[in-house]
C-alpha positions in Angstrom: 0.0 0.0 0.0 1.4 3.3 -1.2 2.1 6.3 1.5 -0.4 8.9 2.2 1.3 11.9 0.1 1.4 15.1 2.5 1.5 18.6 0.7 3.0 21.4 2.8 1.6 24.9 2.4 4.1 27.8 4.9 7.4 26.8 5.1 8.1 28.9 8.0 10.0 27.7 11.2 7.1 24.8 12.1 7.5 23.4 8.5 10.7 21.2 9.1 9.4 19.6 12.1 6.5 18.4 10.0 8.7 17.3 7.3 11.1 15.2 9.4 7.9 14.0 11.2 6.5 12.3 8.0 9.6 11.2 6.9 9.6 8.7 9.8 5.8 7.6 9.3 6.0 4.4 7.1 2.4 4.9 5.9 3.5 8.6 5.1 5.8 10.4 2.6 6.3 14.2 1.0 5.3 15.0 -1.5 5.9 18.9 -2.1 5.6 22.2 -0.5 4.4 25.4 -1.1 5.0 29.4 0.3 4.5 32.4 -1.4 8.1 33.5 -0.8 9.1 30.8 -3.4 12.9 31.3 -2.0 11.3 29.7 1.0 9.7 26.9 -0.3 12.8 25.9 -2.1 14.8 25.8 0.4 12.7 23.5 2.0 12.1 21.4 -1.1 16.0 21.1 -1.4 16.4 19.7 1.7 13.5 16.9 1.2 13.9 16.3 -2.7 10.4 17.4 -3.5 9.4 20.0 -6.0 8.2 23.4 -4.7 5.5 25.9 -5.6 4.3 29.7 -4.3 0.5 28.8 -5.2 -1.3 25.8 -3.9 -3.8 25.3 -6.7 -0.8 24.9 -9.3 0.3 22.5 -6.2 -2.5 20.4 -6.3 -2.8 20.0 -9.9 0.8 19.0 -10.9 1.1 16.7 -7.8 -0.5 13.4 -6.8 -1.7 14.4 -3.3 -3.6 12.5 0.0 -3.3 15.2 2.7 -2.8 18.8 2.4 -0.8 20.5 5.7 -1.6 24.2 6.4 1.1 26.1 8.2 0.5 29.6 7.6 -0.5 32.5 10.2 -4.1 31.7 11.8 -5.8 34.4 10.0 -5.1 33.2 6.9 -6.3 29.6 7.9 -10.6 30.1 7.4 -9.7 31.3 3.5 -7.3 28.6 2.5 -9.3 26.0 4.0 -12.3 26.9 2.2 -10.1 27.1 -1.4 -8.6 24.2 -0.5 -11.6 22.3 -0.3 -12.7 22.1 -3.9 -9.6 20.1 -4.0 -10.9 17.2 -1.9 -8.3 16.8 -0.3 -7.5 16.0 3.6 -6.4 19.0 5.7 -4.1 18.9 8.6 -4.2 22.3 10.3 -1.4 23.8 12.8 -3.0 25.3 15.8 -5.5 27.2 16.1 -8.3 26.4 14.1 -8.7 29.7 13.0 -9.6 33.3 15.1 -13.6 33.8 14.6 -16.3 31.2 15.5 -18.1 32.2 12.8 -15.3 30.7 10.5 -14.6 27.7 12.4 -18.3 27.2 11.8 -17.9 27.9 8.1 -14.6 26.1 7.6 -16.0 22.4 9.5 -19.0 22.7 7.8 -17.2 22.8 4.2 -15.2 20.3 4.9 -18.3 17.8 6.0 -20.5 19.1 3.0 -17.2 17.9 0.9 -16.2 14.6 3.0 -13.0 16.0 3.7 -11.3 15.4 6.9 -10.0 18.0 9.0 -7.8 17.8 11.6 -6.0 20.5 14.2 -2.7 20.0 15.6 -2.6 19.6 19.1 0.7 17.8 19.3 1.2 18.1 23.3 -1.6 15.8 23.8 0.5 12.9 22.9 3.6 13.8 25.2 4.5 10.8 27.2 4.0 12.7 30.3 0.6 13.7 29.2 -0.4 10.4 27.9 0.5 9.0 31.6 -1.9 11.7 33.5 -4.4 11.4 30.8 -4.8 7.4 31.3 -4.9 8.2 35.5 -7.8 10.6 35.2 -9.7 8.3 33.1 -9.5 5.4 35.6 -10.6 7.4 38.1 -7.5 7.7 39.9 -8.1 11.9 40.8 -11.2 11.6 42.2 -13.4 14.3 42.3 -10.8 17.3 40.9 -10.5 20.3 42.0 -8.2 22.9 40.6 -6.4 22.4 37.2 -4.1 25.2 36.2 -2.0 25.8 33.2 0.8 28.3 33.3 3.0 29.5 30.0 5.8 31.5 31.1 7.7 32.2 27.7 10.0 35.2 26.1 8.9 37.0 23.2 11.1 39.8 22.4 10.6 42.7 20.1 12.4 41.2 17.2 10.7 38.3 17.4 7.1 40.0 16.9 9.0 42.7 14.1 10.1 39.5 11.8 6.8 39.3 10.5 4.4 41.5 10.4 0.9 39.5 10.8 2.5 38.9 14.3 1.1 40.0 17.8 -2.3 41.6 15.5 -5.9 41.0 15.5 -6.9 40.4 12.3 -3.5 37.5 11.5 -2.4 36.3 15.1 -3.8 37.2 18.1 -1.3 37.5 21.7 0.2 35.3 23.6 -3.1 33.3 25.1 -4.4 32.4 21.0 -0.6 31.8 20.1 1.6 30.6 22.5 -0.7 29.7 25.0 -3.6 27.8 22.5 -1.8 24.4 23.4 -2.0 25.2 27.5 -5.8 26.1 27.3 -6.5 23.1 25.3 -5.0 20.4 27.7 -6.7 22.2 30.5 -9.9 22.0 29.5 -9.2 18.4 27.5 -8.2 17.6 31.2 -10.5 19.2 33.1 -13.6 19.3 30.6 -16.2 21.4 29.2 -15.9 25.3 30.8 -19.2 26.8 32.2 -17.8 30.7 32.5 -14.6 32.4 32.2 -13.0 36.0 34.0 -10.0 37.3 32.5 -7.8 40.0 32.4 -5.2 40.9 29.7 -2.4 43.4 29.7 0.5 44.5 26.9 4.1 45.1 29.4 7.1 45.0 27.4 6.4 45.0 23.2 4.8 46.6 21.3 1.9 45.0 19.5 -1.6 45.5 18.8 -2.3 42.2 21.4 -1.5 40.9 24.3 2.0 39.8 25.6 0.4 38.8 29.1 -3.0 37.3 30.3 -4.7 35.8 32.9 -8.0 33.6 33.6 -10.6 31.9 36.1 -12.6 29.4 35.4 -15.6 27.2 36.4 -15.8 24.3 35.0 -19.7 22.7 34.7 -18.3 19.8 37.1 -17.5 22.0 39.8 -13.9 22.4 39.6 -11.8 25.3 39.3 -9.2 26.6 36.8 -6.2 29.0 36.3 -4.5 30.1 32.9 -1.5 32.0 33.1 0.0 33.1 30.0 2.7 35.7 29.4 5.9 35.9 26.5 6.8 39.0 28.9 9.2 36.1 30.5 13.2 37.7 30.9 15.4 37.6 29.9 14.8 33.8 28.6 11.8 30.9 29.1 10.9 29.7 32.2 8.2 27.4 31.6 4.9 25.6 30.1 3.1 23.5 32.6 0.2 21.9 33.9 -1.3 20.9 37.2 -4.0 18.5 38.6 -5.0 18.5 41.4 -8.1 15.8 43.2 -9.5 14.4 45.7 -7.3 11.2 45.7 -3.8 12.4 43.9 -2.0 15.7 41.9 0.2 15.5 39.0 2.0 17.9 37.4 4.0 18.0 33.9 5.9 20.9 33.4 9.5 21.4 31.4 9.5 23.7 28.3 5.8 22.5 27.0 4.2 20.3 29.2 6.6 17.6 28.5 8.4 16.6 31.8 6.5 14.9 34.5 7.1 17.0 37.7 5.2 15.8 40.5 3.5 11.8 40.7 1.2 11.2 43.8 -1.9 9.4 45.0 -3.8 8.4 48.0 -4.0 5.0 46.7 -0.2 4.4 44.6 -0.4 1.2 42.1 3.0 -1.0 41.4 3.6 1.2 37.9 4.0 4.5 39.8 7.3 3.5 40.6 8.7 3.0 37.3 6.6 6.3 35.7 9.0 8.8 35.6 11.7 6.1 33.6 8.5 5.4 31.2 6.8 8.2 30.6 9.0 10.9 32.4 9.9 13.0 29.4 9.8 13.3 25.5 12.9 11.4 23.0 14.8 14.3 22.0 14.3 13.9 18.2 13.2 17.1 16.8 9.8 16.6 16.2 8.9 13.5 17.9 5.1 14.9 19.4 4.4 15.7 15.6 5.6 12.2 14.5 3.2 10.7 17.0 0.2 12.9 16.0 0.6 12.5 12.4 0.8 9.1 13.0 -2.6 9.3 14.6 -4.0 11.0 11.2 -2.4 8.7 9.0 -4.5 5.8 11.0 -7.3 7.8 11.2 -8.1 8.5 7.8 -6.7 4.7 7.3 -9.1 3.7 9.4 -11.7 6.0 9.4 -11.7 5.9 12.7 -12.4 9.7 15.0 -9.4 12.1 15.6 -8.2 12.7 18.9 -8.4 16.2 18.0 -10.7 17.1 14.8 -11.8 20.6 13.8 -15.2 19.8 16.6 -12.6 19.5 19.3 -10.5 22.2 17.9 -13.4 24.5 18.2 -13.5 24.0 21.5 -10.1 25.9 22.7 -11.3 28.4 20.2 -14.3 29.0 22.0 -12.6 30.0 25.3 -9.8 31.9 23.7 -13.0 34.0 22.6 -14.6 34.0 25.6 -11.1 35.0 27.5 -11.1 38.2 25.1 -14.6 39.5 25.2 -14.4 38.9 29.1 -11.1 41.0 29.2 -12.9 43.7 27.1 -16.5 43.3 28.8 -14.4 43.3 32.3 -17.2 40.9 33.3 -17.4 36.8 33.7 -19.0 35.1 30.4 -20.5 32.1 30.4 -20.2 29.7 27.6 -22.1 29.0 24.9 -21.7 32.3 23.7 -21.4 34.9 20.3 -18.4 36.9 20.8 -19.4 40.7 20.6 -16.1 42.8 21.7 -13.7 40.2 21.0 -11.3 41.4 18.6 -9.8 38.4 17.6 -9.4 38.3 13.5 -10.8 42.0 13.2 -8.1 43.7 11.3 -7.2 47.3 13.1 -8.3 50.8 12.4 -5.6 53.3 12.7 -6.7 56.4 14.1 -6.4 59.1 11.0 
């Protein structure tokens, strides 16, 4: 059986761990890539063999492709999806799924109407540390939880937000929480589950952008529990931190390191034998660049093998969308919001007026 053939579209700095994560999927292989700075894409192409294009639709009809990966900035991601789908081709997405609702709507809805699949990267999900708290809270081993807290406490300097311009602004990127932090807020509420309301506050310290560099969040979740997001790239002079805590009736667990991929703390009211041997198993990550990719494309190979559901499909990336909304138009409302909701002061994917 011949390889899925995946078609790259943004060769930016998030391209090459996608590249060397298909390259070690047997079931998987590139097949070309595609940026409008065509001195991009060949670079890229170079390095792979594969041939390179700056326009997708000249992509898609020269080459035999399976899966198309989208890799450009979030605001671009609701009108490339929706060209792309004429194509009928499969669509792996990095994170987020897009800025508005309203296009998430839009964009799942195509891609159902057209019996494409379409898939959001969530890549931390399937860190071994993760993986090992994920299989204790579904056998019950928490109890009744409590608080679950995510903190991301990153550096983002000036230059990096001036080397591209979509970055740090409404209408292409968002601040730190929809950026940086999109992975965080995920796992906590994949952890925790579904959020009845949300009070935030966001502030801009030390860059200059039309966004946020810091932010910070309560929430309720509809079991009961509590939550905490922490998010700031205002970190100096370097990273500090992405982690995640747990905490229940009948044990806590934290995973911390650089993104919530180094188990941290391990305890229970009630240990089983394999707690002693956790942190050799499923302490931390290989090193190989890429590996969380290799291990979620993997997943979407199988999937649309299989047919079987995605861990994370654009339904389930919706879902961290939806709070990064309500996180916004609570910031701006200065009030708690509730969720299900329609964003009304929320910013997010609105390009900027400058005064005149």
């Amino acid at each position: 059986m011949a390889g899925l053939r995946f078609a790259l579209i943004g060769c930016g700095a998030v391209a090459k761990k996608h590249a060397e994560a298909i390259l070690r999927i047997e079931d998987a292989e590139l097949a070309a890539v595609c940026d409008l700075d065509l001195g991009r894409a060949r670079t890229l192409a170079e390095k792979y063999g594969v041939p390179c294009y700056d326009d997708h639709d000249a992509m898609l009809a020269s080459e035999k492709v399976d899966v198309v990966t989208v890799l450009t900035p979030t605001g671009d991601h609701a009108p490339r999806v929706l060209a792309l789908v004429k194509h009928g081709k499969h669509i792996v997405l990095e994170k987020p799924l897009t800025l508005r609702l309203d296009d998430a709507d839009a964009m799942i809805e195509a891609c159902d109407r057209a019996g494409i699949r379409l898939f959001v990267v969530k890549q931390n999900r399937y860190n071994r540390p993760i993986r090992a708290l994920r299989a204790a809270l579904e056998a019950g081993r928490l109890g009744k939880l409590v608080l679950g807290a995510v903190r991301v406490r990153w550096c983002r300097t000036q230059a990096y937000y001036d080397s591209a311009p979509w970055r740090g602004t409404w209408a292409h990127d968002g601040g730190v929480l929809t950026n940086q932090a999109s992975h965080h807020i995920d796992m906590l509420e994949w952890m925790m589950g579904a959020v009845e309301s949300v009070t935030a506050m966001v502030s801009t310290r030390l860059v200059k952008i039309e966004t946020e560099d810091t932010g910070v969040a309560i929430l309720r979740f509809r079991n009961g529990a509590l939550g905490l997001i922490e998010a700031t790239n205002a970190t100096r002079p370097k990273d500090l931190e992405g982690s995640i805590s747990l905490l229940g009736e009948k044990g806590s667990v934290v995973v911390g390191g650089f993104s919530m991929d180094k188990l941290v703390t391990w305890q229970f009211a009630e240990p089983v034998p394999e707690d002693e041997a956790i942190f050799a198993t499923h302490g931390e990550n290989p090193k190989e660049l890429g590996w969380n990719h290799t291990e979620y494309l993997r997943d979407v190979v199988d999937s649309i093998r299989s047919g079987k559901k995605a861990l994370v499909d654009g339904l389930e990336g919706r879902k961290s969308l939806e709070l990064i909304n309500a996180i916004y138009e609570s910031a701006e409302m200065g009030r708690e919001i509730f969720l299900r909701f329609r964003p009304k002061l929320c910013r997010l994917g609105i390009p900027s007026v400058s005064p005149s």
